[in-house]
C-alpha positions in Angstrom: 82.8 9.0 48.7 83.7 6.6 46.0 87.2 6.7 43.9 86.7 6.7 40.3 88.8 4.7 38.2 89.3 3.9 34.7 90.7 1.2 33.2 91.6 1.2 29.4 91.5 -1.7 27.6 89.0 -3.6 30.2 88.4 -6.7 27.7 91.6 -7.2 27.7 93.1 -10.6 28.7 94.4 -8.9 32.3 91.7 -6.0 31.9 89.0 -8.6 32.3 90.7 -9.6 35.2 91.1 -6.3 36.6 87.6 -5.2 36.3 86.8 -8.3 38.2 88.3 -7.7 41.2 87.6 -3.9 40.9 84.3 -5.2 41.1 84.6 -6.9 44.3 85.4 -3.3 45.8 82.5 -1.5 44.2 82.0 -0.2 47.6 84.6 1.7 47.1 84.9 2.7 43.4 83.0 3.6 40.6 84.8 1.8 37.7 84.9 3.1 33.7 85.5 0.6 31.5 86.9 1.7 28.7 87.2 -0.5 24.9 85.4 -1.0 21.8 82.0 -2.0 21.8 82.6 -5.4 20.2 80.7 -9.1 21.0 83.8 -9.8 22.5 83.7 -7.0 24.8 79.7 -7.9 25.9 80.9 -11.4 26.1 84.0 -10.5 28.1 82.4 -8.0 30.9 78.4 -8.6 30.2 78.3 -10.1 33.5 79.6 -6.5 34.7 76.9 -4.5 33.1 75.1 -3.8 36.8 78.8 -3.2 38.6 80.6 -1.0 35.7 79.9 1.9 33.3 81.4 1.2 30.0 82.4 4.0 27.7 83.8 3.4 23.8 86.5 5.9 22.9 89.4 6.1 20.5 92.6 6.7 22.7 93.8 7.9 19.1 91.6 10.4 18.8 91.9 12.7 21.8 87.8 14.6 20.9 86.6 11.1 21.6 88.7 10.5 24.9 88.1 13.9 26.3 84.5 13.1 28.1 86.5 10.0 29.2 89.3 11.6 31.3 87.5 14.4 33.6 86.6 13.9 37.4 89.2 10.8 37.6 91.1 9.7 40.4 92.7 7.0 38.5 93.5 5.4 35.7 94.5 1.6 34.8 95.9 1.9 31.4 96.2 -1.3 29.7 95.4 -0.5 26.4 97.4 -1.7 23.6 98.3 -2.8 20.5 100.2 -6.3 21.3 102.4 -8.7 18.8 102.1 -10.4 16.7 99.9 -7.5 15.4 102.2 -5.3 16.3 104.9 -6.3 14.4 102.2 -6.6 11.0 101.4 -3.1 11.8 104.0 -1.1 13.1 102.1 2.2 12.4 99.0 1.4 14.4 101.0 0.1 17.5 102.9 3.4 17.8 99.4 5.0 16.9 97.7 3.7 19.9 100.4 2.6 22.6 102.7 5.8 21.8 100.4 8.6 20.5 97.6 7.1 22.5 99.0 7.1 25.8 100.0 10.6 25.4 96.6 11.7 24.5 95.9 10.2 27.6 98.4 12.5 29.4 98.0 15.1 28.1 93.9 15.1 28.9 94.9 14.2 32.6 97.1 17.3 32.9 94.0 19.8 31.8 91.1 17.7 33.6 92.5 15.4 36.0 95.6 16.9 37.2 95.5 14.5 41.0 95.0 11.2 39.0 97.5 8.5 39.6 98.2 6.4 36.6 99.2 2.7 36.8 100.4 1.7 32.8 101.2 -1.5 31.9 104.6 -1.7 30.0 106.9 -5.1 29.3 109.7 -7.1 29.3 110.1 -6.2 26.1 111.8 -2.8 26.6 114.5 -4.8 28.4 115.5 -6.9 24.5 117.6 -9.9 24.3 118.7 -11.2 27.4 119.1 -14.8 26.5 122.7 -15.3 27.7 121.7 -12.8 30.6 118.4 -13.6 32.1 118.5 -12.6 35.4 116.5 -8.5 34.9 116.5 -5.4 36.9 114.3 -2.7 36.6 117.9 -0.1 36.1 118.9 -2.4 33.2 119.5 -0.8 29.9 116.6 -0.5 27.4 116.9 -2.2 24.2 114.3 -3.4 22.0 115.2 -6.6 20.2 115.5 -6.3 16.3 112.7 -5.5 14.6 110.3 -5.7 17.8 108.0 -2.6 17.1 106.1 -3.6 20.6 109.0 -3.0 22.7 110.6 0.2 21.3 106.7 1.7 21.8 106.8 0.9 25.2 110.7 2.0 26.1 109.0 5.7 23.9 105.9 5.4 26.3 108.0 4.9 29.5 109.8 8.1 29.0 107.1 10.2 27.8 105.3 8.9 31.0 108.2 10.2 33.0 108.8 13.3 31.5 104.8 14.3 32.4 103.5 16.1 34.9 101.1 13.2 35.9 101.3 11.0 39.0 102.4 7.5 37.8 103.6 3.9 38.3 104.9 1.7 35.7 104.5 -2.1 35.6 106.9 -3.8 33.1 105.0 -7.2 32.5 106.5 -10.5 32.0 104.9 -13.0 29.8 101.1 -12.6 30.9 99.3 -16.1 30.4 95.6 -16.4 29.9 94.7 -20.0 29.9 91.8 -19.6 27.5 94.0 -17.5 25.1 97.7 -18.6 25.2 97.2 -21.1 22.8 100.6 -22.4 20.3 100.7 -19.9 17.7 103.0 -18.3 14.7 104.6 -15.9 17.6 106.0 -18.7 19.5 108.6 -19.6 16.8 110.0 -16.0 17.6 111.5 -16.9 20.8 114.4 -19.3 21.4 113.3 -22.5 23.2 116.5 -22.2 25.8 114.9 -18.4 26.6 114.2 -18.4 30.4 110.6 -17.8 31.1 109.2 -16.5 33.9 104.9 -16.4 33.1 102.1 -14.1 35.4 99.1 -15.9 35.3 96.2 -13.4 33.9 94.6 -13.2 37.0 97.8 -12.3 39.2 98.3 -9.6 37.3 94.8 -8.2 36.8 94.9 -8.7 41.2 98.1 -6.7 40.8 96.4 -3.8 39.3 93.8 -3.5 41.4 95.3 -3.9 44.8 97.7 -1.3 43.1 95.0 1.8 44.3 95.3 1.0 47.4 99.5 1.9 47.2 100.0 5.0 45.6 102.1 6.8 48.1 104.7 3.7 47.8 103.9 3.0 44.2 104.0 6.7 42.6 106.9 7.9 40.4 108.4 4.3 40.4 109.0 1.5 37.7 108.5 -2.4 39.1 109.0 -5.5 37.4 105.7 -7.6 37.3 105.9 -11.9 37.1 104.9 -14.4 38.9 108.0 -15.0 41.2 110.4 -18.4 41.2 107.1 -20.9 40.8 106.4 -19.6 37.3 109.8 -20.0 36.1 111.1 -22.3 33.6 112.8 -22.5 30.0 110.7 -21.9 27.4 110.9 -25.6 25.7 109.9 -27.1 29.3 106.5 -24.4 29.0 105.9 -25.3 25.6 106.4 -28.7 26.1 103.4 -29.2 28.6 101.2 -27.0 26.7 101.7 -29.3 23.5 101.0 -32.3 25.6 97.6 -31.1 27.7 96.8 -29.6 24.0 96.9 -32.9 22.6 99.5 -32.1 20.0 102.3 -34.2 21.8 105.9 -33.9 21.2 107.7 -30.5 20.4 109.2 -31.9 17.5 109.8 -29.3 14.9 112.9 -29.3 12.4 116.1 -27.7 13.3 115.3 -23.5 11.9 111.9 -23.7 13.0 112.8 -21.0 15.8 114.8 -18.3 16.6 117.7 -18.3 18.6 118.5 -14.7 18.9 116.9 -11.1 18.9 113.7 -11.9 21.6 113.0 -10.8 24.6 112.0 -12.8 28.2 113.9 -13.9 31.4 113.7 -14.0 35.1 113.0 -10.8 37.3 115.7 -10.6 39.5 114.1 -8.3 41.7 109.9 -9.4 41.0 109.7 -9.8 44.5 109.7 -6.3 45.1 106.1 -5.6 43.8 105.3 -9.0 45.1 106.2 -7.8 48.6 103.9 -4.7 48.5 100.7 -6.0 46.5 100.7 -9.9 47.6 99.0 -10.4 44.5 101.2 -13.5 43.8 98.4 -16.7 44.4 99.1 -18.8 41.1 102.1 -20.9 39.9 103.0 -22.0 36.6 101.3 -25.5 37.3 97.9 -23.9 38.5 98.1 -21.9 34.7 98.9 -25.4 32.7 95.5 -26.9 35.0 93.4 -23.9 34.2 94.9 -24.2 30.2 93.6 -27.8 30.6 90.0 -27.2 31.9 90.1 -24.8 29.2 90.3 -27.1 26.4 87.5 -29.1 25.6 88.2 -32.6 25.6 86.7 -33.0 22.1 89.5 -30.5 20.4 91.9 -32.6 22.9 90.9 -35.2 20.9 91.6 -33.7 17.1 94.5 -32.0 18.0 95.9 -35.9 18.8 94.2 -37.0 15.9 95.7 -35.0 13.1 98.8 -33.5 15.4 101.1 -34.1 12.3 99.1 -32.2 10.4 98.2 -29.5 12.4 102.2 -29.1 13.6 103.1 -29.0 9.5 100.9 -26.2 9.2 102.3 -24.1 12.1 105.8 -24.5 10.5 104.7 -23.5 7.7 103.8 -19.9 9.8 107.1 -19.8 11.1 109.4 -17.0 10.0 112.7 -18.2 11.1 112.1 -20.9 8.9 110.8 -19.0 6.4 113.9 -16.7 6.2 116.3 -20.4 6.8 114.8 -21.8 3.5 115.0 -18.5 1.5 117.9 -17.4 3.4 116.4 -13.8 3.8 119.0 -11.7 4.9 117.3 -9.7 7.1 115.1 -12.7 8.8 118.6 -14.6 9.2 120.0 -11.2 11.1 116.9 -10.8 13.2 116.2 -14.7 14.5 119.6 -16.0 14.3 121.9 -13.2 14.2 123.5 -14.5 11.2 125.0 -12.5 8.4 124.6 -13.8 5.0 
């Protein structure tokens, strides 16, 4: 008899991902995708329409999730409200990634009671650990200043834990989605000597779904999720090569233009443990820069090297370090440089 499994947030950059290789195991599971009904999401899973059922509740709203969560044996919640949206709307993240998941809960305590959960937290809940990269999964939780994303995910954790559900908790590097990750406002948040460790997209998403098969080693227990020691590098050597296969060239922003204090990000000491018991581990951080280049056609290759100048004067111009350095915002100086003024 087939497993039933949802998995919240299934357009999602890793939901996508795992679907797809849920898919390849269809012998084995029937699989609830659960998201808005949006072109994205017909673009995004379409091709699953035959494999998949897809559902379209509000994890806010717990009328509209309880059809959802009955006759479950698990649940992959990714679901989420991510940065830099997060941060713009600190109401609606806590909303759906606090109040959400524990809608979520609560529903699998009255109808679901044997379903393992597998949620998708981050590196976020671990803070700042520039000057202390190397992360364990016993370190203390600290959300940076003013990162709303993080400090829903350390409340999440804990109201996960304090359940009666069955659980495991994935905190999640930097996930990478080469058709996605593209230079934007949020990458002047982090400090370019910030060790990086990425997780390709679809690593992770094989992560997820190799999870299932796991639960009796899995259940009750946090691991830290990244790529392992081929996807590590500082973060100016990553945004280097993604501004060269871009076409925008040098990383040549003014002194101010990013923060150098108050993110999050680093290298997971012990990654290798989830590594050791999913082998989902296939990509490194060169395979993501070739995929990021197949990604881009060669025509917007092209522009971006054509107006570069341009285009690199109008992401400063998004940059709130340097927006709080020329105003010299004392709260912006505090929270991306650590300054006092």
């Amino acid at each position: 008899m087939k497993k039933r499994v949802l998995v919240t947030g299934a357009n999602g950059a890793v939901g996508k991902e795992a679907v797809r290789f849920l898919v390849e195991r269809k012998d084995r599971f029937d699989i609830i995708c659960l998201d808005h009904n949006t072109k994205r999401t017909q673009q995004r899973l379409g091709k699953f329409k035959n494999d998949v059922s897809f559902v379209q509740a509000d994890i806010t709203n717990i009328k509209t999730l309880e059809p959802v969560i009955k006759d479950l044996d698990y649940v992959i919640h990714l679901a989420a409200i991510i940065p830099p949206l997060a941060d713009e709307k600190p109401d609606l993240a806590r909303a759906v990634n606090f109040e959400g998941t524990k809608n979520i809960i609560e529903l699998i305590e009255k109808n679901s009671p044997n379903v393992f959960m597998l949620y998708a937290s981050s590196i976020s809940v671990y803070g700042d650990r520039l000057n202390t990269p190397n992360i364990k999964v016993g370190d203390p939780l600290k959300a940076s200043m003013g990162d709303e994303y993080g400090q829903t995910k350390i409340d999440t954790e804990k109201a996960i834990q304090e359940s009666n559900i069955k659980w495991s908790i994935f905190r999640l590097t930097g996930i990478m989605d080469a058709e996605l990750n593209k230079p934007n406002a949020l990458m002047f948040h982090m400090p370019l000597e910030t060790s990086f460790e990425l997780c390709t997209t679809r690593d992770c998403g094989r992560a997820f779904a190799n999870a299932l098969d796991h639960q009796a080693v899995l259940e009750n227990t946090i691991f830290n999720l990244a790529g392992g020691e081929s996807c590590r590098a500082p973060f100016h050597e990553i945004l280097r090569t993604a501004f060269g296969i871009s076409g925008l060239g040098k990383l040549n922003f003014p002194e101010g233009a990013f923060a150098t204090a108050n993110f999050h990000c680093g290298y997971y000491a012990d990654g290798d443990d989830l590594e050791n018991i999913l082998r989902f581990r296939q990509d490194s951080k060169e395979d993501y820069f070739n995929m990021m280049s197949k990604a881009i056609p060669e025509w917007q290759k092209f522009s971006a090297r054509l107006f570069a100048p341009i285009i690199k004067w109008v992401m400063l111009q998004t940059s709130d370090p340097w927006k709080a350095k020329k105003t010299n915002d004392k709260y912006g100086m505090k929270r991306y440089f650590n300054i006092d003024v």
